[in-house]
PyMOL Python script that loads the backbone (N, CA, C, O; Angstrom):
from pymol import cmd

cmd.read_pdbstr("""\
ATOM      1  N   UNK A   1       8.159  -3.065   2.000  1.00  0.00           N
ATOM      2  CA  UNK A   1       7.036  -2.152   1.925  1.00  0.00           C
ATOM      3  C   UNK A   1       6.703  -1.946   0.457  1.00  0.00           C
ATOM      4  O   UNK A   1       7.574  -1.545  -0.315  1.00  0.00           O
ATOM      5  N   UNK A   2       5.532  -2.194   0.073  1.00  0.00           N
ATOM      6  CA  UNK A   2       5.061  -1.520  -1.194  1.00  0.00           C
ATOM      7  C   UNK A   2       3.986  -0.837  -1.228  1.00  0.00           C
ATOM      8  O   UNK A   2       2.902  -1.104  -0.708  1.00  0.00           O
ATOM      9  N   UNK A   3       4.360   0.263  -1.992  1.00  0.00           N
ATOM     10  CA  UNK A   3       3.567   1.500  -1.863  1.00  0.00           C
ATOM     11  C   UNK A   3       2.475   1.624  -3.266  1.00  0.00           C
ATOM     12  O   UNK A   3       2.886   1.482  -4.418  1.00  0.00           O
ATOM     13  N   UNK A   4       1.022   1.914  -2.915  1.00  0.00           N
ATOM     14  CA  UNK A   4      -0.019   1.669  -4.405  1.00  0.00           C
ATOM     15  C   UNK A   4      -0.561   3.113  -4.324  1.00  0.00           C
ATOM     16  O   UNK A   4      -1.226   3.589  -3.404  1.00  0.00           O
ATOM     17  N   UNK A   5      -0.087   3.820  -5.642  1.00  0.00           N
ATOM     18  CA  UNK A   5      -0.753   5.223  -5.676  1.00  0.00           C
ATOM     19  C   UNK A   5      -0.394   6.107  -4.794  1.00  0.00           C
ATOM     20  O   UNK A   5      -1.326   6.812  -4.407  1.00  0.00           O
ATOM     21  N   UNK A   6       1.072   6.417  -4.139  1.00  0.00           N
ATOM     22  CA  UNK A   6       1.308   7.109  -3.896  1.00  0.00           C
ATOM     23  C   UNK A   6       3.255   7.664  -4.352  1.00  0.00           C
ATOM     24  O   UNK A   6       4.177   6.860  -4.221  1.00  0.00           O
ATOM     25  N   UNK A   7       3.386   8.538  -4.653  1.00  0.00           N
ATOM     26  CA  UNK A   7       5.026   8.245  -5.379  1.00  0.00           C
ATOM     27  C   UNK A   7       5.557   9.367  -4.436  1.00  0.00           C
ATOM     28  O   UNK A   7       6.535   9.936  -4.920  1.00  0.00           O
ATOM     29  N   UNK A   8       5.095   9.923  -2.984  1.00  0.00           N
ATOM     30  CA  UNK A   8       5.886  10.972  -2.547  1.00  0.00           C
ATOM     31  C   UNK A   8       7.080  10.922  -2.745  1.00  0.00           C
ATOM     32  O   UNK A   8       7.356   9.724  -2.808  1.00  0.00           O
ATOM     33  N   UNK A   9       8.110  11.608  -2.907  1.00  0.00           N
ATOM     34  CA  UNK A   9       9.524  11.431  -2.582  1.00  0.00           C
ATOM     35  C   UNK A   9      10.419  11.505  -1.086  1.00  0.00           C
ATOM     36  O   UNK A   9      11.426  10.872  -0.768  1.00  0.00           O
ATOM     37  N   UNK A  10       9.747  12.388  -0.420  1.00  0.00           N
ATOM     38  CA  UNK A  10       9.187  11.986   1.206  1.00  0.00           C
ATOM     39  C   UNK A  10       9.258  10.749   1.447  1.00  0.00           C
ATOM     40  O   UNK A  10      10.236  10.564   2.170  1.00  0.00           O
ATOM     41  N   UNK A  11       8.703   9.753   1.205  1.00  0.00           N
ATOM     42  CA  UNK A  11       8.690   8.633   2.028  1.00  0.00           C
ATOM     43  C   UNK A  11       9.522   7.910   1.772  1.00  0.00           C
ATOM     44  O   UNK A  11       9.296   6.728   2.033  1.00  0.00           O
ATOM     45  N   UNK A  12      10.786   8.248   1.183  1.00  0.00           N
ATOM     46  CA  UNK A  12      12.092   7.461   1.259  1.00  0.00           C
ATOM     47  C   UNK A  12      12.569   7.533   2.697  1.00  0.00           C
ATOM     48  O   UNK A  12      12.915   6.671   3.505  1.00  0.00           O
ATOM     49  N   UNK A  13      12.429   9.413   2.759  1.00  0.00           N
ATOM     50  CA  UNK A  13      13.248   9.301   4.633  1.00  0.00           C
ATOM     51  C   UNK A  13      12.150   8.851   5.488  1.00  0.00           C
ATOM     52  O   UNK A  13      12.396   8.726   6.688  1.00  0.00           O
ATOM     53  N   UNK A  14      11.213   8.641   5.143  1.00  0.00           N
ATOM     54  CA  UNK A  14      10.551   7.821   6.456  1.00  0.00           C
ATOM     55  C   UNK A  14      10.756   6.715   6.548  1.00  0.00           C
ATOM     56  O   UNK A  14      11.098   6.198   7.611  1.00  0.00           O
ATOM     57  N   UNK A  15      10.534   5.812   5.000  1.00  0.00           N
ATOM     58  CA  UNK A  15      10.618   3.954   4.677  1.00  0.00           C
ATOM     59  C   UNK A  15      11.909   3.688   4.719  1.00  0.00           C
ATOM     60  O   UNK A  15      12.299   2.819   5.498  1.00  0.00           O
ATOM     61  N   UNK A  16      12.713   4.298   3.993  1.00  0.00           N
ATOM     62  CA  UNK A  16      13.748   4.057   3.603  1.00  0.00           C
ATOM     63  C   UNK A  16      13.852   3.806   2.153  1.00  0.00           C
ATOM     64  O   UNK A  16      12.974   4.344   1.477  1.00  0.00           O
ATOM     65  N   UNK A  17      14.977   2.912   1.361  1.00  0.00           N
ATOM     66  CA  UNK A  17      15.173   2.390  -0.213  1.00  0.00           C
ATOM     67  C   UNK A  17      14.388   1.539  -0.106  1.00  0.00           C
ATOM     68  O   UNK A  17      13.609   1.474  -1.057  1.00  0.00           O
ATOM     69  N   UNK A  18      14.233   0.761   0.743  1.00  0.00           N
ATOM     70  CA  UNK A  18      14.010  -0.813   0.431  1.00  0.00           C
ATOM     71  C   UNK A  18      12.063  -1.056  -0.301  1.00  0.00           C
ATOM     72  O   UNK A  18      11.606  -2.081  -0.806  1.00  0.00           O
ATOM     73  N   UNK A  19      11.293   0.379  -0.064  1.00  0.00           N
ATOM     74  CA  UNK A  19       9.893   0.310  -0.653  1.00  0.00           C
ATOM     75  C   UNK A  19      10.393   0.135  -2.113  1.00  0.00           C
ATOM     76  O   UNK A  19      11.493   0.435  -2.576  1.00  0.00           O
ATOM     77  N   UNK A  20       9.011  -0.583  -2.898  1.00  0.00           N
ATOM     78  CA  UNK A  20       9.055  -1.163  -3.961  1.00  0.00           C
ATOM     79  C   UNK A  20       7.481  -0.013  -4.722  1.00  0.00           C
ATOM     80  O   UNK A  20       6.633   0.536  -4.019  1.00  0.00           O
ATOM     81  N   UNK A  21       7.515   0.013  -5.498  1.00  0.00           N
ATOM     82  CA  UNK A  21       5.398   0.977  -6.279  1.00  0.00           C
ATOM     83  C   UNK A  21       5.203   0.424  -7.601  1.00  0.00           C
ATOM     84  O   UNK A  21       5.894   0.135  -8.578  1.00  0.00           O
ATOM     85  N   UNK A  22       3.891   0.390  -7.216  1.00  0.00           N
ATOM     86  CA  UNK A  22       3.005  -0.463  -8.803  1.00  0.00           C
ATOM     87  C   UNK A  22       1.718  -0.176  -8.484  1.00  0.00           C
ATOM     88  O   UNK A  22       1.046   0.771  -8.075  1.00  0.00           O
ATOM     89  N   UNK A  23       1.581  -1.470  -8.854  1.00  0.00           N
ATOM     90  CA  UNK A  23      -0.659  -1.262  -9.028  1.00  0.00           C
ATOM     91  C   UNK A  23      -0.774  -2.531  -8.063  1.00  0.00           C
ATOM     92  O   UNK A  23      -0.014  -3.481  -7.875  1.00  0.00           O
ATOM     93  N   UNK A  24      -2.056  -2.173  -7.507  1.00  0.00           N
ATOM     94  CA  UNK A  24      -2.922  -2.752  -6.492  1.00  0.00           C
ATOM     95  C   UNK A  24      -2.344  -4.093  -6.632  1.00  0.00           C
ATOM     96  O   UNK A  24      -1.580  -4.597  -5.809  1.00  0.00           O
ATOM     97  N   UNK A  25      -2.832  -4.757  -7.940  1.00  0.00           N
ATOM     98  CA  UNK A  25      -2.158  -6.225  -8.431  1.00  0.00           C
ATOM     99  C   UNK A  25      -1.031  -6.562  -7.769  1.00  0.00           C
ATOM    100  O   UNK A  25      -0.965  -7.495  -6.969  1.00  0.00           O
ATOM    101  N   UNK A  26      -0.106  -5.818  -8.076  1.00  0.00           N
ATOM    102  CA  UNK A  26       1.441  -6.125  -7.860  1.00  0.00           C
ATOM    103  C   UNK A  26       1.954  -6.411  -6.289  1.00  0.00           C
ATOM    104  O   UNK A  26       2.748  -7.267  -5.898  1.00  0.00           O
ATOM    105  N   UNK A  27       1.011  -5.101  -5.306  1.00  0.00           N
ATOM    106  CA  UNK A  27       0.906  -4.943  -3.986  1.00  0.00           C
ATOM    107  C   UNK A  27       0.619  -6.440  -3.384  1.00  0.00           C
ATOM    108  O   UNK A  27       1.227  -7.041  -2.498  1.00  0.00           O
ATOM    109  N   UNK A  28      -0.682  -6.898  -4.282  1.00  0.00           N
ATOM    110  CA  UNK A  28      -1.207  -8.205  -3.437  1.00  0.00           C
ATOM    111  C   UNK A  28      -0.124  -8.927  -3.530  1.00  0.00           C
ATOM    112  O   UNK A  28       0.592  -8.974  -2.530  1.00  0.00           O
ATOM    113  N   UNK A  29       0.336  -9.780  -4.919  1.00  0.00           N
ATOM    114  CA  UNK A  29       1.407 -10.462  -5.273  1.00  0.00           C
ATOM    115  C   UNK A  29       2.373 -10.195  -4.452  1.00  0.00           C
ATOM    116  O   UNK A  29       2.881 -11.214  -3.985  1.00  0.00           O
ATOM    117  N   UNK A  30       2.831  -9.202  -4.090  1.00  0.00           N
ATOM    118  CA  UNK A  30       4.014  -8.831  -3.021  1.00  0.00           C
ATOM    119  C   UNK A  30       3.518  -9.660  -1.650  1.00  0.00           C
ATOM    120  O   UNK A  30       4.106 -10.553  -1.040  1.00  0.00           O
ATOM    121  N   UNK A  31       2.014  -8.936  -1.349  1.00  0.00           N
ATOM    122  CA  UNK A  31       1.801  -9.452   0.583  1.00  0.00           C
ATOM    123  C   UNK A  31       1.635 -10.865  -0.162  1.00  0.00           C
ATOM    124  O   UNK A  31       2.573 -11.372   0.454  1.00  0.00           O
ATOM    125  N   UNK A  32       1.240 -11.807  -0.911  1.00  0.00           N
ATOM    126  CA  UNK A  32       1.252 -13.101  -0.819  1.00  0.00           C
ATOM    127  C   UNK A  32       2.383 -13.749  -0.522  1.00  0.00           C
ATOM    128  O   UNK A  32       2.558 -14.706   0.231  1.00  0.00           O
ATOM    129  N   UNK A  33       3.399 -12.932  -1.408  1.00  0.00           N
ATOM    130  CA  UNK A  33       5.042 -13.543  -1.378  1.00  0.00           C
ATOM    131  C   UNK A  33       5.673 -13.451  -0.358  1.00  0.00           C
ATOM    132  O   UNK A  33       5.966 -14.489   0.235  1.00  0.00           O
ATOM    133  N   UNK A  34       6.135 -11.993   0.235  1.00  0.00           N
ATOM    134  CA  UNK A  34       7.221 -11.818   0.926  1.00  0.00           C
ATOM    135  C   UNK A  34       6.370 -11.824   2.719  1.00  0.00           C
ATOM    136  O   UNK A  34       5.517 -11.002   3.055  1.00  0.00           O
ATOM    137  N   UNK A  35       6.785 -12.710   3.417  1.00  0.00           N
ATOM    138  CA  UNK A  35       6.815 -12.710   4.342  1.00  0.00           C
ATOM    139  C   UNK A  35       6.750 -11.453   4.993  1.00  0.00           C
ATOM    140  O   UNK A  35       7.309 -10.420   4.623  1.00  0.00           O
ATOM    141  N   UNK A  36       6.084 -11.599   5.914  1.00  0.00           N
ATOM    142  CA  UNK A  36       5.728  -9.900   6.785  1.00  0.00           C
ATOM    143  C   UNK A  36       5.561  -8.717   5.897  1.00  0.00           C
ATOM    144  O   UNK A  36       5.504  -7.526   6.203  1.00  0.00           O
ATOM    145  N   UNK A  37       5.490  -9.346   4.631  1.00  0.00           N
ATOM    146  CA  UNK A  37       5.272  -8.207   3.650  1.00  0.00           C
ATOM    147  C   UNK A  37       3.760  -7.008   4.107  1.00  0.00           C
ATOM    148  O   UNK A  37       2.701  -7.450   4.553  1.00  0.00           O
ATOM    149  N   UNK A  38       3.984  -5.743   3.899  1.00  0.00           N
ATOM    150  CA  UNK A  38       3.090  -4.633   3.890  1.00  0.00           C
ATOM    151  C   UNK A  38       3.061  -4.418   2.857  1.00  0.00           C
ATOM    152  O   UNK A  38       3.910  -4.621   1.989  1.00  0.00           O
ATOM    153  N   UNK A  39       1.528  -3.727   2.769  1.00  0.00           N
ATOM    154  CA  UNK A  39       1.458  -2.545   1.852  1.00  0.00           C
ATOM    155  C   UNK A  39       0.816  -0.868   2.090  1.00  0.00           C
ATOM    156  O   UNK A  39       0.072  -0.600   3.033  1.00  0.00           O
ATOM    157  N   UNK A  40       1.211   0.037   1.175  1.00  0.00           N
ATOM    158  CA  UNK A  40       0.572   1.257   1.802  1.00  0.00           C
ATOM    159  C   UNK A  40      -0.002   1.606   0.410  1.00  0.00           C
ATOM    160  O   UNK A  40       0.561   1.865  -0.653  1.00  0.00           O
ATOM    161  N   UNK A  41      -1.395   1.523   0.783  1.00  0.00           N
ATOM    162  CA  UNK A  41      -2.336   2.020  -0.351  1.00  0.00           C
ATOM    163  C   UNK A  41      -3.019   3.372  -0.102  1.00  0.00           C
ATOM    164  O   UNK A  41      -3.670   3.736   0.877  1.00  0.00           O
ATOM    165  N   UNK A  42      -2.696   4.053  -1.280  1.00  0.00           N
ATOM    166  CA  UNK A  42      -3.447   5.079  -1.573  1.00  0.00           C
ATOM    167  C   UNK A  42      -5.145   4.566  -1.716  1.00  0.00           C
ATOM    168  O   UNK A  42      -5.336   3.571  -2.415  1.00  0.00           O
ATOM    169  N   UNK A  43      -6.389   5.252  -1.047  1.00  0.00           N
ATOM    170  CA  UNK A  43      -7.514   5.390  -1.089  1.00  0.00           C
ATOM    171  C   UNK A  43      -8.095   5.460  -2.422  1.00  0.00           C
ATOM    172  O   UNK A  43      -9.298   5.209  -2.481  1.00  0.00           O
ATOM    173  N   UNK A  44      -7.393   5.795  -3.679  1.00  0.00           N
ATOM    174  CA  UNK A  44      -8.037   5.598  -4.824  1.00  0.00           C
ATOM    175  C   UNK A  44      -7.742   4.250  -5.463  1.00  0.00           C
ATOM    176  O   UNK A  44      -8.055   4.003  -6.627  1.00  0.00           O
ATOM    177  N   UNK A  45      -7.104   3.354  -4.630  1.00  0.00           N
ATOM    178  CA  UNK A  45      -7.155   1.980  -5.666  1.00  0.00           C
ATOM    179  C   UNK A  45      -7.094   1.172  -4.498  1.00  0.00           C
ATOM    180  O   UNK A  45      -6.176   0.378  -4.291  1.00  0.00           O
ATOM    181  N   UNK A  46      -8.013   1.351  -3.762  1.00  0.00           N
ATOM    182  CA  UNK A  46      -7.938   0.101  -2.593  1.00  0.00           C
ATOM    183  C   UNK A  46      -8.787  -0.381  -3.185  1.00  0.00           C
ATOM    184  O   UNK A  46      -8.366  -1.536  -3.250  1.00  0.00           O
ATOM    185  N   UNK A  47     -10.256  -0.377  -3.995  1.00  0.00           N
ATOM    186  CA  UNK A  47     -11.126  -1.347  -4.683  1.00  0.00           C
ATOM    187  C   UNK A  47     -10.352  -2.085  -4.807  1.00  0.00           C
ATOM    188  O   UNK A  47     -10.396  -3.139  -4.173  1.00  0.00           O
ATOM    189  N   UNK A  48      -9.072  -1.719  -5.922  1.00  0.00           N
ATOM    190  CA  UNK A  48      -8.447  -2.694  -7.114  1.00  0.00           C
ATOM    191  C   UNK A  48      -7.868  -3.432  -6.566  1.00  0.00           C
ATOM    192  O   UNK A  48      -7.815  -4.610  -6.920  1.00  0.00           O
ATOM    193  N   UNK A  49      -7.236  -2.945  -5.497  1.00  0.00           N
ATOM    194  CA  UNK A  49      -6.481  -3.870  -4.119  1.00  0.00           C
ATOM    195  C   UNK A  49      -6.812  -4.737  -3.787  1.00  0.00           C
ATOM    196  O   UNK A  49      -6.033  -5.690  -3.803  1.00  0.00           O
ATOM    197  N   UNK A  50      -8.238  -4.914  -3.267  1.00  0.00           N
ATOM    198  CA  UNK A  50      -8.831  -5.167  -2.510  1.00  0.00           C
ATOM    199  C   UNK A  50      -9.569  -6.323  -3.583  1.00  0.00           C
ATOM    200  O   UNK A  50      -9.312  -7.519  -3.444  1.00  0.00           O
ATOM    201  N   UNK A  51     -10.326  -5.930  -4.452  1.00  0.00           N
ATOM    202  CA  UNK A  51     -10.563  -7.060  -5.665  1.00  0.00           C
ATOM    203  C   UNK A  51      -9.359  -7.852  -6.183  1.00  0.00           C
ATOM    204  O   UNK A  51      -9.705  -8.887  -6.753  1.00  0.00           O
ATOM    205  N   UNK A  52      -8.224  -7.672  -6.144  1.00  0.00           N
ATOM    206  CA  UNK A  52      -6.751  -8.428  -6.313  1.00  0.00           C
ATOM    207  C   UNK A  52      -7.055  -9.322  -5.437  1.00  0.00           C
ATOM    208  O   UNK A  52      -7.343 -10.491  -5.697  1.00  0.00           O
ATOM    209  N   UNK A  53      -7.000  -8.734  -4.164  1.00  0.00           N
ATOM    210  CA  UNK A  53      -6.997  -9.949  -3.257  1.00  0.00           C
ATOM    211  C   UNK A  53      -7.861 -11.017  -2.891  1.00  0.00           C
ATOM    212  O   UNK A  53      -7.374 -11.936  -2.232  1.00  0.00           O
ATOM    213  N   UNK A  54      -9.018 -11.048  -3.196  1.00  0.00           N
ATOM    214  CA  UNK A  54      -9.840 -11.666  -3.090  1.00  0.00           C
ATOM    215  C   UNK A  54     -10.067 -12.365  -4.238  1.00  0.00           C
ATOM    216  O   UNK A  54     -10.598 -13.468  -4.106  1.00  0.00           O
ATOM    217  N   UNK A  55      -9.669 -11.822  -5.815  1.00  0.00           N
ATOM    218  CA  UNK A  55      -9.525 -12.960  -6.597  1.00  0.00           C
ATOM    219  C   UNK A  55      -8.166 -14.292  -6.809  1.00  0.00           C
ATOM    220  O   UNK A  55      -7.951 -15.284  -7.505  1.00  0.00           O
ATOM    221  N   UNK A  56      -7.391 -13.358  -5.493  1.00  0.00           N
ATOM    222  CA  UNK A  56      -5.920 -14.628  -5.455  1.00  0.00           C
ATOM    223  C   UNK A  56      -6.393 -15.235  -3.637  1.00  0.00           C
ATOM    224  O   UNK A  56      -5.467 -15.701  -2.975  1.00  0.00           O
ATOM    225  N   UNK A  57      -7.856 -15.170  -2.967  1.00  0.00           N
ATOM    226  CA  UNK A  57      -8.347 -15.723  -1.772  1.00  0.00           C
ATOM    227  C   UNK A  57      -7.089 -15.177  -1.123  1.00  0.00           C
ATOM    228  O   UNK A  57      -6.494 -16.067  -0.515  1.00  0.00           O
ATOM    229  N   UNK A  58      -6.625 -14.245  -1.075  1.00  0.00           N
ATOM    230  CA  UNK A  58      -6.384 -13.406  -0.076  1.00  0.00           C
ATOM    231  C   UNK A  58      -6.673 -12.214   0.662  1.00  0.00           C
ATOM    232  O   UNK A  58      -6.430 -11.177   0.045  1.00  0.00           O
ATOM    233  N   UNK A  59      -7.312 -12.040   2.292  1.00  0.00           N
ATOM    234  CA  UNK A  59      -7.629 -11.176   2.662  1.00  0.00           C
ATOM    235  C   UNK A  59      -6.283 -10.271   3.577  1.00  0.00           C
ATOM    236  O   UNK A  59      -5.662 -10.473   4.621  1.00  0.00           O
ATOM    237  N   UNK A  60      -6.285  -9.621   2.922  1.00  0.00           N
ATOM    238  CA  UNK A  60      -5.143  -8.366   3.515  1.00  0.00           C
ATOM    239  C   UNK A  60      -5.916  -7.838   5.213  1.00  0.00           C
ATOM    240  O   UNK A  60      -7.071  -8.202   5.435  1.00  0.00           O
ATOM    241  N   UNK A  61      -5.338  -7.194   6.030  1.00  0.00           N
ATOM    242  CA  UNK A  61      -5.494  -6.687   7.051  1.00  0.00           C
ATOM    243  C   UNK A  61      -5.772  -5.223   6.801  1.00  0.00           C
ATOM    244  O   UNK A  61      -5.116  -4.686   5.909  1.00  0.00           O
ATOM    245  N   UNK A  62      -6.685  -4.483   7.492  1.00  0.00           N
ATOM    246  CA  UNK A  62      -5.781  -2.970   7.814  1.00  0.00           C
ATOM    247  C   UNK A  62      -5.771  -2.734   8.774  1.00  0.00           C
ATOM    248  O   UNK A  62      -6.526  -2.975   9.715  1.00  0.00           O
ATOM    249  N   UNK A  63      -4.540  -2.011   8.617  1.00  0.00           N
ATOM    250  CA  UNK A  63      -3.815  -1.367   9.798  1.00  0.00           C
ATOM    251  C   UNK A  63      -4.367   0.488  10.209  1.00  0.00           C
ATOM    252  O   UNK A  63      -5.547   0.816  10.330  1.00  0.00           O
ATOM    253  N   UNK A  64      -3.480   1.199  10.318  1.00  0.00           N
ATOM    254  CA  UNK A  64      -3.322   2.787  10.416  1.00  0.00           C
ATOM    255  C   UNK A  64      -4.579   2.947   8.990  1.00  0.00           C
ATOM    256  O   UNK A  64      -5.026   2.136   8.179  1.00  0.00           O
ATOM    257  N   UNK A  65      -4.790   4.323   9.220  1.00  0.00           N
ATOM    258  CA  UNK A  65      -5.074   4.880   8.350  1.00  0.00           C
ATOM    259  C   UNK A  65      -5.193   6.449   8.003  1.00  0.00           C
ATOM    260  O   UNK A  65      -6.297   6.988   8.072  1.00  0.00           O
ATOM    261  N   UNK A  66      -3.995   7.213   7.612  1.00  0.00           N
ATOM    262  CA  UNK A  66      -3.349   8.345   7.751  1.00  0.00           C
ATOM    263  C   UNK A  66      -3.733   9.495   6.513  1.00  0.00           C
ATOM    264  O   UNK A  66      -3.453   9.314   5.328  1.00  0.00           O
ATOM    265  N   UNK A  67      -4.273  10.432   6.930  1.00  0.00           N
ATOM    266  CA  UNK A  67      -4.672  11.583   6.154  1.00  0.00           C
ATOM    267  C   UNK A  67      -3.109  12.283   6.318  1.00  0.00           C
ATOM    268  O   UNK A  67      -2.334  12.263   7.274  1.00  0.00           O
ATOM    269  N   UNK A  68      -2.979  12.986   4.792  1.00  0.00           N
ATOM    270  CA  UNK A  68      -1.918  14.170   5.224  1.00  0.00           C
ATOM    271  C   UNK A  68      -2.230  14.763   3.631  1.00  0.00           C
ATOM    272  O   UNK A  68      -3.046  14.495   2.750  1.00  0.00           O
ATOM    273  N   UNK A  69      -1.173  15.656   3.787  1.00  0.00           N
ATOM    274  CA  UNK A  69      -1.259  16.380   1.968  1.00  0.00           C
ATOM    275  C   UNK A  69       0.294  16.142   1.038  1.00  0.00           C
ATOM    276  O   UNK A  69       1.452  16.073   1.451  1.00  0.00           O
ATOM    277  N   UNK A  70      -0.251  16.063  -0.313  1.00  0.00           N
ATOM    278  CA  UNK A  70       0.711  15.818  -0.945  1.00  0.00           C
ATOM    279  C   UNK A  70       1.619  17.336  -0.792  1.00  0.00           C
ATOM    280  O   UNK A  70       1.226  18.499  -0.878  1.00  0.00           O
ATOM    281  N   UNK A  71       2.698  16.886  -0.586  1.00  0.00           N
ATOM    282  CA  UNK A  71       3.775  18.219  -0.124  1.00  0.00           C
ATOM    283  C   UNK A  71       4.280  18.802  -1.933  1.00  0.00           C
ATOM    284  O   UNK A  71       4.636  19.974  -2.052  1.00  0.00           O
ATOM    285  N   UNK A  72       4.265  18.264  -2.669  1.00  0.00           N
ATOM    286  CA  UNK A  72       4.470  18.579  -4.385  1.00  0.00           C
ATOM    287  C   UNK A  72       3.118  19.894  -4.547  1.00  0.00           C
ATOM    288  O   UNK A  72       3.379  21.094  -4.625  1.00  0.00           O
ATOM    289  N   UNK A  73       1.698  19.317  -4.570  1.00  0.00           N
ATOM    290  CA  UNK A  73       0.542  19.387  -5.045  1.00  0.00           C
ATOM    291  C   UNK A  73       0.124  19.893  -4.113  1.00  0.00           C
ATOM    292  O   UNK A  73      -0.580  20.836  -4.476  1.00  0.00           O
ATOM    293  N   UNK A  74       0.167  19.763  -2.594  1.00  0.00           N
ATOM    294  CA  UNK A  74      -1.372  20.415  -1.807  1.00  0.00           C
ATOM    295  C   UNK A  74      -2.253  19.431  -1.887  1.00  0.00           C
ATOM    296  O   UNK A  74      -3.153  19.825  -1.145  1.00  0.00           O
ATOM    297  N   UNK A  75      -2.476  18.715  -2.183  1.00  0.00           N
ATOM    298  CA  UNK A  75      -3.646  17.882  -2.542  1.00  0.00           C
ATOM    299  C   UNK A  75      -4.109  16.983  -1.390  1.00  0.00           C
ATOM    300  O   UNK A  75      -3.059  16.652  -0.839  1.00  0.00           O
ATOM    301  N   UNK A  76      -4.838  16.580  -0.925  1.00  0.00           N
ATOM    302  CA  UNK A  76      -5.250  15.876   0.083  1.00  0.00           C
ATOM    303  C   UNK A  76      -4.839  14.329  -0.039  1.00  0.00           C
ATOM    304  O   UNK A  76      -5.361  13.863  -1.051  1.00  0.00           O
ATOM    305  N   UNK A  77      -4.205  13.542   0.538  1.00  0.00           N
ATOM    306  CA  UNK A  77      -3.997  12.166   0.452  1.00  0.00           C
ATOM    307  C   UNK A  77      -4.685  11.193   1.535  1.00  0.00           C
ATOM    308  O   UNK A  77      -5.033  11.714   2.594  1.00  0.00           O
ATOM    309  N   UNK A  78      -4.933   9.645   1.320  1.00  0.00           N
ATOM    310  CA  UNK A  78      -5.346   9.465   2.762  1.00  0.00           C
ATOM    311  C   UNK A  78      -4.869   7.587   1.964  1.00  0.00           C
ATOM    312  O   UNK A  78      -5.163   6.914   0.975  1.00  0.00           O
ATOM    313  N   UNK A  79      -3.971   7.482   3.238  1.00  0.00           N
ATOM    314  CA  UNK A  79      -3.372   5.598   2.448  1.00  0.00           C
ATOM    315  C   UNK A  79      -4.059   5.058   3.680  1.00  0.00           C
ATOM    316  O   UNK A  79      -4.593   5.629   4.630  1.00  0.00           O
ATOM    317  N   UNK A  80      -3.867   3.662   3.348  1.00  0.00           N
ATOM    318  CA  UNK A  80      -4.144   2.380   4.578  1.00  0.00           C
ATOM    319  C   UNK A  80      -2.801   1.727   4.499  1.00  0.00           C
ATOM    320  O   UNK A  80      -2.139   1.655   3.464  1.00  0.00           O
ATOM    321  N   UNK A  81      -2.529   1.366   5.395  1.00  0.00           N
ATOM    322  CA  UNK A  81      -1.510   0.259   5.630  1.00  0.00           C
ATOM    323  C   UNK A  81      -1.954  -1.243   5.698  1.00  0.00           C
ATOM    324  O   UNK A  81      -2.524  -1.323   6.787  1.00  0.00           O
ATOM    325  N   UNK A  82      -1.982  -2.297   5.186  1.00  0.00           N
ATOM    326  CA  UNK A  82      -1.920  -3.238   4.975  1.00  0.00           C
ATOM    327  C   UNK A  82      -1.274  -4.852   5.383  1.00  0.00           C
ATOM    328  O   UNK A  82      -0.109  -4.779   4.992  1.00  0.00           O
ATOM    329  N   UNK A  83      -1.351  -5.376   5.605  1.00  0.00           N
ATOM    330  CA  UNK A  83      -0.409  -6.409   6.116  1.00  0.00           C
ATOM    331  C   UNK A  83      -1.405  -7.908   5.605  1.00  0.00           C
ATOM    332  O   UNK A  83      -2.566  -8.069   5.981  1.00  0.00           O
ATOM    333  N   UNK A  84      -0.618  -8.948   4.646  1.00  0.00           N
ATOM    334  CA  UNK A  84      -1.477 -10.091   5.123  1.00  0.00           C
ATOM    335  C   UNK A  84      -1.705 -10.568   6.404  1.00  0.00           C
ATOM    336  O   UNK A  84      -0.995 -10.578   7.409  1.00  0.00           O
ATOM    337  N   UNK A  85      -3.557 -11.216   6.036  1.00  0.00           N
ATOM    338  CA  UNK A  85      -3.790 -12.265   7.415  1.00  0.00           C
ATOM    339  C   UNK A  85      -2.645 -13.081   7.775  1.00  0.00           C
ATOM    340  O   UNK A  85      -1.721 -13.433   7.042  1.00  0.00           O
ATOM    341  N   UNK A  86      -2.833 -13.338   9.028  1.00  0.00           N
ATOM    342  CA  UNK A  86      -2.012 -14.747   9.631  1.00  0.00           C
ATOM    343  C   UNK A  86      -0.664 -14.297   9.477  1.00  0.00           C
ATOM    344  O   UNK A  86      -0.013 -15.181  10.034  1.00  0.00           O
ATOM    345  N   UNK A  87       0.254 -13.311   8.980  1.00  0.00           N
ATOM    346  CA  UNK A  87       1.466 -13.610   8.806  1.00  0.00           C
ATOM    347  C   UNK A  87       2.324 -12.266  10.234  1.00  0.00           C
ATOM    348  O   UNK A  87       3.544 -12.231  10.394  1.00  0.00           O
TER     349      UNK A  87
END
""", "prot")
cmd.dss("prot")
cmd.show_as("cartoon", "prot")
cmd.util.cbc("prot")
cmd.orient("prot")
């Protein structure tokens, strides 16, 4: 799992250790690489995401797409889940 723009500390007990966080870039590079690889993007850099992927001709999937609030901040959050095509 890699997570773009979001650093809850929360979502360890949901994901577990094994999530990886960076920038949109890094996310794509991940779903290109790792097999059944996901990603969970925060709504403020799915452009960048989303322009990543399409300049490495990859189209990502989405999946869910989950409103909640940052439990630190209050703040409103809203990610997509991700998955490459075909895999």
């Amino acid at each position: 799992m890699f997570i773009v723009g979001f650093g809850e500390q929360g979502a360890v007990f949901l994901l577990g250790t094994d999530e990886r966080h960076g920038s949109g870039a890094d996310a794509v590079r991940s779903l290109d690489a790792v097999n059944r690889g996901v990603a969970l993007v925060e709504a403020g850099h799915r452009e960048a995401f989303l322009t990543q992927a399409e300049s490495l001709d990859l189209e990502p999937e989405a999946g869910a797409t989950i409103g909640g609030l940052n439990s630190s901040r209050g703040d409103p959050v809203v990610v997509t889940l991700y998955h490459a095509a075909g895999r």
